[in-house]
C-alpha positions as CSV (number, residue, x, y, z in Angstrom):
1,X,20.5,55.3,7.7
2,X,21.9,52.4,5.4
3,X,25.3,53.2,6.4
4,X,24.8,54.1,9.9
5,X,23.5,50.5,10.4
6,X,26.5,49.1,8.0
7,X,28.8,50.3,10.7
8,X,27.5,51.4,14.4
9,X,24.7,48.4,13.7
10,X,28.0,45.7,13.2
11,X,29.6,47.0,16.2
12,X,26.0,47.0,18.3
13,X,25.9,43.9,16.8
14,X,29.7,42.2,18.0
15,X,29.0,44.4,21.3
16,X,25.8,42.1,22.3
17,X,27.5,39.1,21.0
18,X,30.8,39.7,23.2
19,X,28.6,40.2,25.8
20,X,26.6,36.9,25.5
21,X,29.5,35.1,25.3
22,X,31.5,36.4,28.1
23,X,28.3,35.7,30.0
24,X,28.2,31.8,28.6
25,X,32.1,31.5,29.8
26,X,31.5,33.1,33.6
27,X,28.4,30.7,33.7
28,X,30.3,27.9,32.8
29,X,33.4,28.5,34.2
30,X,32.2,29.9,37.7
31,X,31.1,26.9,39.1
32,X,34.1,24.7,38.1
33,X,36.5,27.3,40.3
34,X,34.4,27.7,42.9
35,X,34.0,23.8,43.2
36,X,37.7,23.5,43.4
37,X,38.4,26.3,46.0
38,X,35.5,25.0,47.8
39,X,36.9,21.4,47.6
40,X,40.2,22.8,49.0
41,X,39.0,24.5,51.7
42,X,36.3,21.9,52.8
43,X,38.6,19.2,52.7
44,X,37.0,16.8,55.7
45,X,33.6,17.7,54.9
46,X,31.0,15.2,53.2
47,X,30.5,15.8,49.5
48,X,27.2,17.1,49.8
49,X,27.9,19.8,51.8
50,X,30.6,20.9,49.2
51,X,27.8,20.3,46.6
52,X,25.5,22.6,48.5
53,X,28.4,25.2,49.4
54,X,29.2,25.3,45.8
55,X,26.1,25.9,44.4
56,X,25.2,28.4,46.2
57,X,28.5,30.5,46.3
58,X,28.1,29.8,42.1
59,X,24.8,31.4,41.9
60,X,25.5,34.1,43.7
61,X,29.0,35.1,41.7
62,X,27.3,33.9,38.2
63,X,24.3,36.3,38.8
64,X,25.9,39.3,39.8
65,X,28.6,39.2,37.3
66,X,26.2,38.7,34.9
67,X,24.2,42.2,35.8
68,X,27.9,43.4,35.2
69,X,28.3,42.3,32.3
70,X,25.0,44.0,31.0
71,X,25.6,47.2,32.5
72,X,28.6,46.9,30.6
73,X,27.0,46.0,27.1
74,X,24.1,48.5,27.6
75,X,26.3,51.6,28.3
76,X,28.7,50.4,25.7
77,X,25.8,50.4,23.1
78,X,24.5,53.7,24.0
79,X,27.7,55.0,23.3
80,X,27.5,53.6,19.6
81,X,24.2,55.4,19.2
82,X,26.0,58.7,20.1
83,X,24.7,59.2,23.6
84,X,27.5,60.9,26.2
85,X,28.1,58.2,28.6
86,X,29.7,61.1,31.2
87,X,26.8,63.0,32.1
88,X,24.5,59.6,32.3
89,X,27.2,58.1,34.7
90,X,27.0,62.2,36.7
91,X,23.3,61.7,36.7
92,X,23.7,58.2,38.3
93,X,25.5,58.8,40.6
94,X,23.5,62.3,42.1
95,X,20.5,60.0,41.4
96,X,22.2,57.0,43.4
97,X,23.0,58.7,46.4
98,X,19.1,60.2,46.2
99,X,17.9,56.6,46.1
100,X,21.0,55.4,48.9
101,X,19.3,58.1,51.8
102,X,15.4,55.8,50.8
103,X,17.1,52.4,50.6
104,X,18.7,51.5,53.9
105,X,16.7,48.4,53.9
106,X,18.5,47.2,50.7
107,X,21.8,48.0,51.9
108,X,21.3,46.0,54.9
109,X,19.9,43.0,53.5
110,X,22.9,43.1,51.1
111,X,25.4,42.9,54.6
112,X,23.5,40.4,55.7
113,X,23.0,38.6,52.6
114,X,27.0,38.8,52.5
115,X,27.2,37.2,56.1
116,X,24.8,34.8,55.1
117,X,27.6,33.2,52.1
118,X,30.8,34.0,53.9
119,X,29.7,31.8,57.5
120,X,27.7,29.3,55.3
121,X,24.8,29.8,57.4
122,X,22.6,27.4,55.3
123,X,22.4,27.1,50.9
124,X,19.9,26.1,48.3
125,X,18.7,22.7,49.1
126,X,18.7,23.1,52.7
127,X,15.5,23.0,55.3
128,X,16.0,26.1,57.1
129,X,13.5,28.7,59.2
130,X,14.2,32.1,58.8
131,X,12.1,35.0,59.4
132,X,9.1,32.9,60.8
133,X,9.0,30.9,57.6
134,X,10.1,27.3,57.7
135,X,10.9,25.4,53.9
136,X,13.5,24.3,51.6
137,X,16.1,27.0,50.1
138,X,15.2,27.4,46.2
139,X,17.2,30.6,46.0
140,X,19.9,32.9,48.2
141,X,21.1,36.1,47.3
142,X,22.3,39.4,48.4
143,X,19.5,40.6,48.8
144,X,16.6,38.1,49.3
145,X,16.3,34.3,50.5
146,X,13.7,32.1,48.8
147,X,12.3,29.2,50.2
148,X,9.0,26.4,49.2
149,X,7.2,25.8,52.3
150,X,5.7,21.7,52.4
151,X,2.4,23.5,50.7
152,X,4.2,24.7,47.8
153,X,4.0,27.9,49.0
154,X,6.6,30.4,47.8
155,X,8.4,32.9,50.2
156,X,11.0,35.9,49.6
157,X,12.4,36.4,53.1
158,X,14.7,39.8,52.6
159,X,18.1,39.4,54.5
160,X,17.1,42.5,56.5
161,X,14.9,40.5,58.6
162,X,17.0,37.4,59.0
163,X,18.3,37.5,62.6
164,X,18.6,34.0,63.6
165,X,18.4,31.1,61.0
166,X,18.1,27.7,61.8
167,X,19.5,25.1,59.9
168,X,17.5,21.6,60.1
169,X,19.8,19.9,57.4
170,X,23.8,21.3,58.5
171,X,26.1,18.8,57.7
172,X,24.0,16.0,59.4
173,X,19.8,15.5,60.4
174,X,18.2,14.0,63.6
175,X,16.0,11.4,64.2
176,X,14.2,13.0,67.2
177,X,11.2,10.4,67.8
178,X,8.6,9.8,71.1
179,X,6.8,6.9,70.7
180,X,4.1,5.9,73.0
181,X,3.0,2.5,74.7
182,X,0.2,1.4,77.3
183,X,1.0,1.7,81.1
184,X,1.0,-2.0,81.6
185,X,3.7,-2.8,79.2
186,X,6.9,-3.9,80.5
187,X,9.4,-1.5,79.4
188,X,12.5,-3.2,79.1
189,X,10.5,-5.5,76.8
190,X,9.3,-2.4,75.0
191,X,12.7,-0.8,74.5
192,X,14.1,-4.0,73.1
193,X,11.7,-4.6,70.9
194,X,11.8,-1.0,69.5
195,X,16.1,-1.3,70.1
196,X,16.0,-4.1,67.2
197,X,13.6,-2.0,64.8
198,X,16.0,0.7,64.7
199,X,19.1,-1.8,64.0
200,X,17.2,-3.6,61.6
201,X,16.4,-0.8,59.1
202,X,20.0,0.9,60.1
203,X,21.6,-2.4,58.3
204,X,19.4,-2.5,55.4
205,X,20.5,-1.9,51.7
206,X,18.6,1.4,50.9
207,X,18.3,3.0,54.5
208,X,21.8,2.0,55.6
209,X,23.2,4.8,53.1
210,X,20.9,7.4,54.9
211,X,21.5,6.9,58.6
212,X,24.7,7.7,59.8
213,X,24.2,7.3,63.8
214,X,21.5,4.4,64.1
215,X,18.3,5.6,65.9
216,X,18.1,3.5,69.7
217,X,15.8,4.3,72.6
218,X,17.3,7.4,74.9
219,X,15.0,7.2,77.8
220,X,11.9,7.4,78.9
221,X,10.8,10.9,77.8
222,X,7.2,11.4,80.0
223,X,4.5,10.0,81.9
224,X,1.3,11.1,80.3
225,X,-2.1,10.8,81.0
226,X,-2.7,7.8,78.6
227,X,0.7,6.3,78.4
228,X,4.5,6.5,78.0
229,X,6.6,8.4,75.6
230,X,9.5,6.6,74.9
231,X,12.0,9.0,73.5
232,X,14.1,7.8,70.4
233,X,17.5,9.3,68.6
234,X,19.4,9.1,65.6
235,X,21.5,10.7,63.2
236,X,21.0,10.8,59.2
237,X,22.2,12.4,56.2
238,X,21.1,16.0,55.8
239,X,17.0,16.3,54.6
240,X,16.6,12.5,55.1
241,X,15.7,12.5,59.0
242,X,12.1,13.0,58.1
243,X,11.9,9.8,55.7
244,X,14.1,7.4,58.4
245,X,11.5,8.5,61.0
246,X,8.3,8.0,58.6
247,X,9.7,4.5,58.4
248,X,10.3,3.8,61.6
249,X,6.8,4.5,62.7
250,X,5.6,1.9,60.6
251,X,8.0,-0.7,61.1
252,X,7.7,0.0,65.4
253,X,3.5,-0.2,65.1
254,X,3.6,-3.4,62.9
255,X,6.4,-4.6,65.6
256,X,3.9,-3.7,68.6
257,X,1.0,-6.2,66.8
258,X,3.4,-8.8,66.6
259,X,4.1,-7.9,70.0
260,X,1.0,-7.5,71.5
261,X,2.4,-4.0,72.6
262,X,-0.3,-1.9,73.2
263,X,0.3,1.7,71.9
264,X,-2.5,4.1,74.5
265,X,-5.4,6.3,72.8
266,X,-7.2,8.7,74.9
267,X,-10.2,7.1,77.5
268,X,-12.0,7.9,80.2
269,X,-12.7,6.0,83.4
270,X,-16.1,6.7,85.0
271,X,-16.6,4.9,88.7
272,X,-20.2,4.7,89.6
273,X,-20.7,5.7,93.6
274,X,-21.9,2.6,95.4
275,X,-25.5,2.4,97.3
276,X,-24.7,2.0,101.2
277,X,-27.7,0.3,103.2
């Protein structure tokens, strides 16, 4: 036993070790090529995108060289114990192609999870809805995309049932506002008051970084029964639209009490019928 461990035990030994290490090295140098080819490739885009882009094409390479790698170690191992690696990797297979007839769902989210990284469909970081589930990519993979909804809810969305993603946070974010005033406002007054709110905060230190298109009045959106929606639109940097248009709301309503701009609630009008004599 003493000497079996003095000399299948040192090799078990350098076999995990090797293995650790040529793990460390793909880890760290996976992301540094892929950045570059990335960078290469993507050569007009914004850096966040190739941030995004690289981290998620990194993941996905570092994860599934690194089952690789332990398949590797663990069959190299059981060869140091004396187990016959043919017949295991016979059995595998027969029990593989069993498994392949029973796992067609698997295969196909791993096609789609391969269409998903080739066409950049959307990568960890951005606010996407896929599957019925709207939230912010933690994870993609082959086989599975995870996302945190604004709850903090969790969700594995397989691949398999991804057939149309949408991307809220692809290369650039919108600023897709209605804003509501009184009937008997004056309207041009209105859309230059809310005009100069949206260039205000678009040259300010701190937002000016985060809008890329400044926000201005498009139109008049609808007559409603209360009021009417003024429709306003901008352009931001990806996952900030939501933030530039939280701002805006406050900055237009402390605007409209300066104003005197009355912004319409719901009310009724009752008309009493007259007494004829």
């Amino acid at each position: 036993m003493i000497e079996w461990l003095q000399t299948n035990g040192i090799k078990i030994g350098i076999i995990v070790v090797l293995g650790l290490i040529g793990y460390l090295v793909v880890k760290r140098a996976i992301p540094r090529l892929v950045k570059k080819t990335i960078v290469m490739r993507m050569k007009d885009k914004p850096e966040y995108a190739i941030a995004t882009r690289s981290k998620t094409i990194s993941h996905v390479i570092t994860n599934t060289v690194g089952v690789l790698i332990g398949i590797i170690v663990l069959f190299s191992i059981l060869g140091q114990v004396g187990v016959n690696i043919a017949p295991a990797l016979a059995s595998l297979g027969v029990i593989g192609l069993a498994i392949s007839f029973g796992a067609q769902s698997l295969i196909k989210d791993i096609i789609n999870g391969l269409f998903i990284l080739l066409e950049d469909q959307y990568g960890i970081g951005d606010v996407i809805r896929v599957g019925g589930v709207s939230g912010l990519v933690e994870e993609v993979n082959l086989r599975r995309t995870v996302l945190r909804d604004l709850d903090g809810i969790v969700h594995y969305v397989p691949n398999s049932e991804i057939s149309i993603a949408s991307n809220f946070t692809k290369e650039y974010s919108r600023v897709n506002l209605n804003i509501a005033v009184a009937y008997g406002e004056d309207l041009d007054r209105v859309i230059e008051v809310v005009n100069r709110v949206c260039k205000q905060i678009s040259q300010e230190p701190g937002w000016n970084n985060k809008i890329i298109k400044p926000p201005q009045v498009l139109r008049v959106d609808a007559l409603l029964d209360s009021g009417i929606e003024i429709k306003i639109l901008g352009d931001t940097r990806p996952n900030m639209q939501w933030e530039v248009m939280g701002e805006l709301r406050k900055r237009i309503k402390k605007e409209f009490d300066q104003e005197s701009i009355e912004i319409p609630w719901p009310h009724i009008k009752v008309f009493m019928g007259g007494q004829t004599n």
